[in-house]
Backbone as CSV, one residue per row, in Angstrom:
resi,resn,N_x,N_y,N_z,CA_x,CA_y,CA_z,C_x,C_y,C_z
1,UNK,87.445,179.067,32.802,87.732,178.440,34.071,89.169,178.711,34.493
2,UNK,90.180,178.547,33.680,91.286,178.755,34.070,91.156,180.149,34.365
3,UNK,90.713,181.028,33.969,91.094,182.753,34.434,90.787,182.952,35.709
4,UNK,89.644,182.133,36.115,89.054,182.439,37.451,90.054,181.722,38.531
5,UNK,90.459,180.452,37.899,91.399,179.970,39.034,92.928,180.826,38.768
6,UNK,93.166,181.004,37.830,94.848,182.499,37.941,94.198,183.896,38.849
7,UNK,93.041,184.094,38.880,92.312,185.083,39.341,92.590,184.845,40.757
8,UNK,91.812,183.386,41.185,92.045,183.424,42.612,93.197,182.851,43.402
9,UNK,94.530,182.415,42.440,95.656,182.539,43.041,96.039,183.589,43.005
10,UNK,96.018,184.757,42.178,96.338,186.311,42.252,95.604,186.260,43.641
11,UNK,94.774,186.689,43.781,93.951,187.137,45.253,94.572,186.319,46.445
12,UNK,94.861,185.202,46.057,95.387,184.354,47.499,96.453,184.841,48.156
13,UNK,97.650,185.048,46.655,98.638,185.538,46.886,99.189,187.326,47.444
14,UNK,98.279,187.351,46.718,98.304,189.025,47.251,98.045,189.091,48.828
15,UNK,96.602,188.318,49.196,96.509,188.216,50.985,97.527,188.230,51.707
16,UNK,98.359,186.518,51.342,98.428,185.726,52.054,99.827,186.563,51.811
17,UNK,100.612,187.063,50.800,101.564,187.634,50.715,101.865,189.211,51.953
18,UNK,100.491,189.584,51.712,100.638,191.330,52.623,100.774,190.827,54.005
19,UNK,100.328,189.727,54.160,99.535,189.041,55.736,101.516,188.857,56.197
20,UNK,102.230,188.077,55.147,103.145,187.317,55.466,104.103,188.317,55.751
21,UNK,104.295,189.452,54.903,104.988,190.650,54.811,104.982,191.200,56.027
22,UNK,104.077,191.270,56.672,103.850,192.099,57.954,104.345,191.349,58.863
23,UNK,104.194,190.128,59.109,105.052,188.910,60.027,106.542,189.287,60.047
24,UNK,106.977,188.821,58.764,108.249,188.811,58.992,108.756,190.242,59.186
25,UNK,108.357,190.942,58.628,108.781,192.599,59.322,109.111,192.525,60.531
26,UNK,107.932,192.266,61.407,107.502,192.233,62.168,108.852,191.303,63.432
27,UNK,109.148,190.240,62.703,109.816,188.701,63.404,111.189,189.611,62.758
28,UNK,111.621,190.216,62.005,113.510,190.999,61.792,113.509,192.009,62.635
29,UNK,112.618,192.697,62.932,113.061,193.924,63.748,112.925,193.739,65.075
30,UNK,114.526,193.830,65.338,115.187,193.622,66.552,115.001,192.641,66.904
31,UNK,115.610,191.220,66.322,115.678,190.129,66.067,116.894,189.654,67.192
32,UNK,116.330,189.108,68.336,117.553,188.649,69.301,118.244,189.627,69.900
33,UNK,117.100,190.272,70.721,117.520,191.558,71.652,117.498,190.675,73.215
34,UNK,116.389,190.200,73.097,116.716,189.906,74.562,116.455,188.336,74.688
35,UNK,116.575,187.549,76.244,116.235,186.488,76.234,115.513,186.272,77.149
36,UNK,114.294,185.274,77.021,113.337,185.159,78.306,113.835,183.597,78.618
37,UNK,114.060,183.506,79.856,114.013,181.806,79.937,112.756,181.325,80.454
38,UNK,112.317,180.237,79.967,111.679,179.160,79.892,110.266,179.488,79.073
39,UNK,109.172,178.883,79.071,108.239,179.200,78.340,106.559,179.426,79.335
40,UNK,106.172,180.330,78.864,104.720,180.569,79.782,103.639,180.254,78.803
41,UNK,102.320,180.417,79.535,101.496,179.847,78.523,100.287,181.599,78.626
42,UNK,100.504,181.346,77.128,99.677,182.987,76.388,98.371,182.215,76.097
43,UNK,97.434,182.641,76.623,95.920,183.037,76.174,95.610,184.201,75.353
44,UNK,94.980,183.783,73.937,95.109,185.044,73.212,93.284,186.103,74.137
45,UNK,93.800,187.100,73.792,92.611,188.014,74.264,91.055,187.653,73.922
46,UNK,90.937,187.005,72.467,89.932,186.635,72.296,89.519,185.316,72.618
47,UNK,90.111,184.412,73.106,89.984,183.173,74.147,90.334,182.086,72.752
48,UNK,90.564,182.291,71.430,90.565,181.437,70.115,91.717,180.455,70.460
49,UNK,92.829,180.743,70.988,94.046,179.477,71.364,94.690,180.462,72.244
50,UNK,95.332,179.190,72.491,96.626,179.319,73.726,98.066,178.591,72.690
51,UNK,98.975,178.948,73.332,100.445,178.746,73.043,101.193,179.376,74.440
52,UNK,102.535,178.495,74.193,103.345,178.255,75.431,104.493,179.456,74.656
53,UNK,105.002,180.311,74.915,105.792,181.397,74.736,106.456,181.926,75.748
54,UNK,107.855,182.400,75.428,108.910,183.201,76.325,108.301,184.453,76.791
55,UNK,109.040,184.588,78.152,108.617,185.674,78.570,107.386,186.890,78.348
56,UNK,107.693,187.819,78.240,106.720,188.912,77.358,106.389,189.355,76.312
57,UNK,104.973,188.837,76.189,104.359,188.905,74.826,103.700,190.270,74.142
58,UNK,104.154,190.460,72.764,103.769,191.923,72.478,103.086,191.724,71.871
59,UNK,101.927,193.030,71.766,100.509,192.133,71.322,100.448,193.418,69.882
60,UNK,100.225,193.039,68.442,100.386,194.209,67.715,98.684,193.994,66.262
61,UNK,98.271,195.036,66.323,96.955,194.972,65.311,97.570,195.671,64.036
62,UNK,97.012,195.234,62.885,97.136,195.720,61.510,96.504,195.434,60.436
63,UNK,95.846,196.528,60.114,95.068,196.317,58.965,95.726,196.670,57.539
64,UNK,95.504,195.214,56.771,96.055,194.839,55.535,95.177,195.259,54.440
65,UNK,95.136,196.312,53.752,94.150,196.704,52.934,94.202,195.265,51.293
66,UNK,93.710,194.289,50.912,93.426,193.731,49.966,92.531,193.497,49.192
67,UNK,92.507,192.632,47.816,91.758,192.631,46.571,90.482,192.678,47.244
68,UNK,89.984,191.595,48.339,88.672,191.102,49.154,88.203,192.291,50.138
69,UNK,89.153,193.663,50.733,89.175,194.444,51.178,89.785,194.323,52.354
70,UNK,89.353,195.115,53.436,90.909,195.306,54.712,90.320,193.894,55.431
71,UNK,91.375,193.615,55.700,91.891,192.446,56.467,92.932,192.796,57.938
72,UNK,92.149,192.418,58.982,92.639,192.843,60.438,93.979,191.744,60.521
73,UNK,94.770,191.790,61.192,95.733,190.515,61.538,96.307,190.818,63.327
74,UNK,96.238,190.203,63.732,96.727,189.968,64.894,98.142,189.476,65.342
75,UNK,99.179,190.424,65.793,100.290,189.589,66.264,100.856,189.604,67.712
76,UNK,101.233,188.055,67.707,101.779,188.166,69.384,102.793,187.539,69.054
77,UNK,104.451,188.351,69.742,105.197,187.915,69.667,106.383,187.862,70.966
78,UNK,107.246,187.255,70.925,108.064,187.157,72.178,109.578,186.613,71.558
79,UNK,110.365,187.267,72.232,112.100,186.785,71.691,112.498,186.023,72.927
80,UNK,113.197,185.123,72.655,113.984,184.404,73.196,115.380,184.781,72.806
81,UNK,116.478,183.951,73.446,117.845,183.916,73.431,118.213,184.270,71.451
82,UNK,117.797,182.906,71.404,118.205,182.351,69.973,117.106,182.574,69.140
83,UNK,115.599,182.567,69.237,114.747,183.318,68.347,113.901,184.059,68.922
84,UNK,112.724,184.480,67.723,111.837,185.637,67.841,110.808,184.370,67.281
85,UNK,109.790,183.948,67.976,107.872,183.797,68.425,107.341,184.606,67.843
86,UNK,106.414,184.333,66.677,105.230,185.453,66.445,103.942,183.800,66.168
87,UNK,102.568,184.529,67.112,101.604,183.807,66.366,100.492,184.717,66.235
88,UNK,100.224,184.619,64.858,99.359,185.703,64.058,98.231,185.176,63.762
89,UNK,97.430,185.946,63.328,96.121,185.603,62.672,95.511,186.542,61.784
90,UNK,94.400,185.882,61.164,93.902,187.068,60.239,92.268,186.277,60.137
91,UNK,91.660,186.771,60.113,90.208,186.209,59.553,89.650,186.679,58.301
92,UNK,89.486,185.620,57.314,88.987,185.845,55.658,87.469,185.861,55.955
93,UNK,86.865,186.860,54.476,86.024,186.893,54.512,85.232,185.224,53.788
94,UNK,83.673,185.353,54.981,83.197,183.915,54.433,82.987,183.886,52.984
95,UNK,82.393,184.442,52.199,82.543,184.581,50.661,83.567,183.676,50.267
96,UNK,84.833,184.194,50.578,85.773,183.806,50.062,86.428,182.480,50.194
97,UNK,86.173,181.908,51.718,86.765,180.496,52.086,85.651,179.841,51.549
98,UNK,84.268,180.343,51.370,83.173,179.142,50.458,83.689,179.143,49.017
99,UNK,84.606,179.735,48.490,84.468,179.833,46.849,85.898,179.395,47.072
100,UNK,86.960,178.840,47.527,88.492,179.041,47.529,88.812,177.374,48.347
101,UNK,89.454,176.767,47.177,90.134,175.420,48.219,90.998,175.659,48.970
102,UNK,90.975,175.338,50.151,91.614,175.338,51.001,93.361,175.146,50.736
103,UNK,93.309,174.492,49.940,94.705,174.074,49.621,95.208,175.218,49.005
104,UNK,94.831,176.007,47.754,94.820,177.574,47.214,95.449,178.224,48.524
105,UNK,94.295,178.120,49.080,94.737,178.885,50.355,96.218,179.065,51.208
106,UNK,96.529,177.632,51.783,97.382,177.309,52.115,98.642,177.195,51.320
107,UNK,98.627,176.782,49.972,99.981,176.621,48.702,99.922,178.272,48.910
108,UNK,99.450,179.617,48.628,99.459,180.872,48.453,99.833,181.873,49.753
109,UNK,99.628,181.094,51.154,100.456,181.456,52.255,102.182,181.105,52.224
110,UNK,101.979,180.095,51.770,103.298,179.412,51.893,104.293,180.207,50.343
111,UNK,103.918,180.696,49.200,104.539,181.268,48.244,104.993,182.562,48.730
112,UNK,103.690,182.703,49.428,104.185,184.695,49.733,104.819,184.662,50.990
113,UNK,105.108,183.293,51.615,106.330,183.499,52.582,107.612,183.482,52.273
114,UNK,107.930,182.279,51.357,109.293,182.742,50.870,109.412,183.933,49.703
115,UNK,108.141,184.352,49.005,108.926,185.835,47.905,108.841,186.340,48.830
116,UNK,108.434,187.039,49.785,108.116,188.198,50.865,110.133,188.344,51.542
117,UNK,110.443,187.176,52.120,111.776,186.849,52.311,112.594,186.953,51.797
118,UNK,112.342,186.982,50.262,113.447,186.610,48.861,114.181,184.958,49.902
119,UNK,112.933,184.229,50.046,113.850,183.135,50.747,113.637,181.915,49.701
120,UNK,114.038,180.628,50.010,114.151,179.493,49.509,113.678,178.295,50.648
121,UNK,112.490,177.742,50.164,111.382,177.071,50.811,112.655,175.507,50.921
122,UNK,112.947,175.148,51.938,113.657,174.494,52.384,113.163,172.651,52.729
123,UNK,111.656,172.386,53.171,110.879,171.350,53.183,109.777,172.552,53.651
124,UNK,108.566,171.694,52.867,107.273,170.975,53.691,106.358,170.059,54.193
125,UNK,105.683,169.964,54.994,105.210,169.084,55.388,103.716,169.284,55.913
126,UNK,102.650,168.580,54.903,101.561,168.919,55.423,100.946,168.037,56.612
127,UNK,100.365,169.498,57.323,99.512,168.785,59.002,98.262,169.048,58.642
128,UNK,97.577,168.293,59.543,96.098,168.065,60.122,96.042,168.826,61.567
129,UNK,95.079,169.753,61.739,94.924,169.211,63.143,93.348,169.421,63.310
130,UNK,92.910,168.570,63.778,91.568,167.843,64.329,90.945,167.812,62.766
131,UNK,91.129,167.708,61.676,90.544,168.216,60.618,90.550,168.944,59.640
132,UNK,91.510,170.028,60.319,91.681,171.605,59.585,92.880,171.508,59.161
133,UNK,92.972,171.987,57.931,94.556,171.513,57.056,95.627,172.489,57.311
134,UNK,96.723,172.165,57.539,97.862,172.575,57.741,99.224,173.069,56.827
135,UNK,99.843,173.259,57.063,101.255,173.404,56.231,102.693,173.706,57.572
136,UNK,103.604,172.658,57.882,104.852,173.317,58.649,105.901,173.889,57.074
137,UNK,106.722,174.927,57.554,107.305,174.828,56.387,108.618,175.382,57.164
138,UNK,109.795,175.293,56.013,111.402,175.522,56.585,111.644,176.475,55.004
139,UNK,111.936,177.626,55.910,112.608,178.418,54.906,113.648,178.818,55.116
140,UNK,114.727,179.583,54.274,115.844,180.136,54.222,115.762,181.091,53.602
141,UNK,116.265,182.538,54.431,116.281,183.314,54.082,117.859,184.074,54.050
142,UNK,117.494,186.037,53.551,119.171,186.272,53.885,119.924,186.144,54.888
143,UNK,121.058,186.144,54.698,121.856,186.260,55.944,122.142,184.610,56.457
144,UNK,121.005,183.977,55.659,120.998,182.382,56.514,119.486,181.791,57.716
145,UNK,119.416,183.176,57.670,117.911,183.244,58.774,116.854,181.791,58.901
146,UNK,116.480,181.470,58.897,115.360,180.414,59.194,114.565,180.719,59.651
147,UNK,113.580,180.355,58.722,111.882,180.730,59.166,111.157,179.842,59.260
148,UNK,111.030,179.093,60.747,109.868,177.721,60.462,108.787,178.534,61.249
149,UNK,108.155,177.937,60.120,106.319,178.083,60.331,105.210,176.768,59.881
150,UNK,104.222,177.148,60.847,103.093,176.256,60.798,102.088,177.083,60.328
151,UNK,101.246,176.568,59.673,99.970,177.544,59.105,98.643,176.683,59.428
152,UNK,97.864,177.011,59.387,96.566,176.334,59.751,95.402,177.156,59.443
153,UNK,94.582,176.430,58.740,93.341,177.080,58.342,91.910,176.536,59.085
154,UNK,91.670,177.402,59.981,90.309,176.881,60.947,89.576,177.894,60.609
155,UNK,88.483,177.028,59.976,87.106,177.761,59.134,87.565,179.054,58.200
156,UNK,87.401,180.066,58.448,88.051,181.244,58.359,89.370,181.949,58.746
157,UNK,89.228,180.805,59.491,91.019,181.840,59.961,92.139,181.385,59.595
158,UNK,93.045,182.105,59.645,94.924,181.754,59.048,95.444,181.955,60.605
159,UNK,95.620,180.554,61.209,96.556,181.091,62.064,98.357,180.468,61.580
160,UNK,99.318,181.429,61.922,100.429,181.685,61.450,101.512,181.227,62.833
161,UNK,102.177,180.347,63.302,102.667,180.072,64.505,104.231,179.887,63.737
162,UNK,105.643,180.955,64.195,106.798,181.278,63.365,107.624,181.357,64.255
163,UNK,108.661,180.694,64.255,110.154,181.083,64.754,111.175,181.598,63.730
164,UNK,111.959,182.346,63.956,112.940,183.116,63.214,114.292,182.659,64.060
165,UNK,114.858,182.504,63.681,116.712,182.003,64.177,117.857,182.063,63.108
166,UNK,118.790,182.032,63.407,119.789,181.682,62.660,120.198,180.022,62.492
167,UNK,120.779,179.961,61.804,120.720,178.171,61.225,121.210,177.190,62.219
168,UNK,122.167,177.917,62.481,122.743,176.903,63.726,121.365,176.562,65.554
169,UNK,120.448,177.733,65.062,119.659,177.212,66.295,118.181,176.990,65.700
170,UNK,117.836,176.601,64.297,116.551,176.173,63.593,116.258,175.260,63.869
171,UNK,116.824,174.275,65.003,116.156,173.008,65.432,116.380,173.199,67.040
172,UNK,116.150,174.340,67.150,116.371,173.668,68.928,115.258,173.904,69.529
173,UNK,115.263,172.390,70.838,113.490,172.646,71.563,112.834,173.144,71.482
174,UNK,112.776,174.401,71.893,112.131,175.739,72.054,111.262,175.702,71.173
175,UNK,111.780,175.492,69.929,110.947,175.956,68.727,110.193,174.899,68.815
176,UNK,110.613,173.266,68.909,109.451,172.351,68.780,108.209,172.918,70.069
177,UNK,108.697,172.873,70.798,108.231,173.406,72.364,107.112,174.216,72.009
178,UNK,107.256,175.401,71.531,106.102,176.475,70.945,105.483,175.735,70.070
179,UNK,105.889,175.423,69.113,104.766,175.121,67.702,103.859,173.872,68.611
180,UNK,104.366,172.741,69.409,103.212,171.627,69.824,102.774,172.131,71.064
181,UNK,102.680,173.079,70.932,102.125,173.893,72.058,100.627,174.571,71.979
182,UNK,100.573,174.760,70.373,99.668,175.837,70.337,98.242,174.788,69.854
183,UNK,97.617,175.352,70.600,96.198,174.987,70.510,95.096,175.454,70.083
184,UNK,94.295,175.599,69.078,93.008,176.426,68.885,91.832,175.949,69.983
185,UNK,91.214,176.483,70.623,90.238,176.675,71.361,88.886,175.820,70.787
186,UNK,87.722,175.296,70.839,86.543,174.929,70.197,86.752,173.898,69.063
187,UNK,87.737,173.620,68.907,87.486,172.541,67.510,88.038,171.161,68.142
């Protein structure tokens, strides 16, 4: 019993790690190029949620080859003044969310966000929303960076909702602004 559960934190971590890897890549490069003022509201393409986001949203696909096999992820992101917006997604295979606690799930997003960073998990705090379990988390990374993220697991999916800033602006509106913003669609 224990091998199978080191087994499927290996597998969680490996996902939830490649998934996270690609985010933050994704949220450093060219980190506070431009600024959009105020916030609009993004409908993702597949109608699954909405979120309130700066200016122009870049919409980016990537397939994560893992243990369970390729894994699509979805990113939309937008910079502001003081940070960089990404909300991502990925959909697991059903196999896997029937055999995998949710919590696995979620503790193994949240590990491979700060090794992915070489950061230092700063608080968490677990959410609900309508049901579907959550994680906000505060990381620190190099340079000082700050990475708050919300994670959420609806049925199958990881959605990933992230601001990136420097420390002195890891609490400002904006960021609350986006994260109680975002909505999943149907639940």
């Amino acid at each position: 019993m224990a091998t199978k559960s080191k087994r499927t934190a290996t597998i969680i971590g490996a996902i939830t790690a490649a998934v996270v890897a690609v985010v933050v890549g994704q949220l450093t490069t060219g980190f506070m190029q431009r600024d959009f003022a105020g916030l609009k509201e993004f409908n993702a393409p597949d109608k699954s949620f909405t979120v309130m986001l700066p200016g122009n949203v870049q919409e980016q696909k990537q397939t994560i080859n893992t243990q369970l096999g390729p894994i699509v992820a979805y990113f939309y992101s937008a910079k502001a003044k003081h940070q960089e917006f990404t909300v991502a997604y990925s959909d697991y295979p059903d196999a896997y969310i029937a055999a995998t606690d949710p919590k696995a799930i979620l503790d193994g997003s949240r590990d491979g966000a700060v090794r992915n960073i070489q950061g230092q998990l700063l608080s968490e705090t677990l959410l609900d929303m309508k049901g579907n379990p959550g994680r906000e988390l505060n990381i620190q990374g190099p340079q000082k960076m700050i990475l708050k993220s919300r994670i959420y697991l609806v049925k199958k999916r990881m959605y990933q909702i992230m601001a990136v800033s420097n420390k002195d602006h890891a609490f400002d509106k904006k960021i609350t602004g986006v994260f109680d913003s975002f909505k999943v669609n149907g639940i």
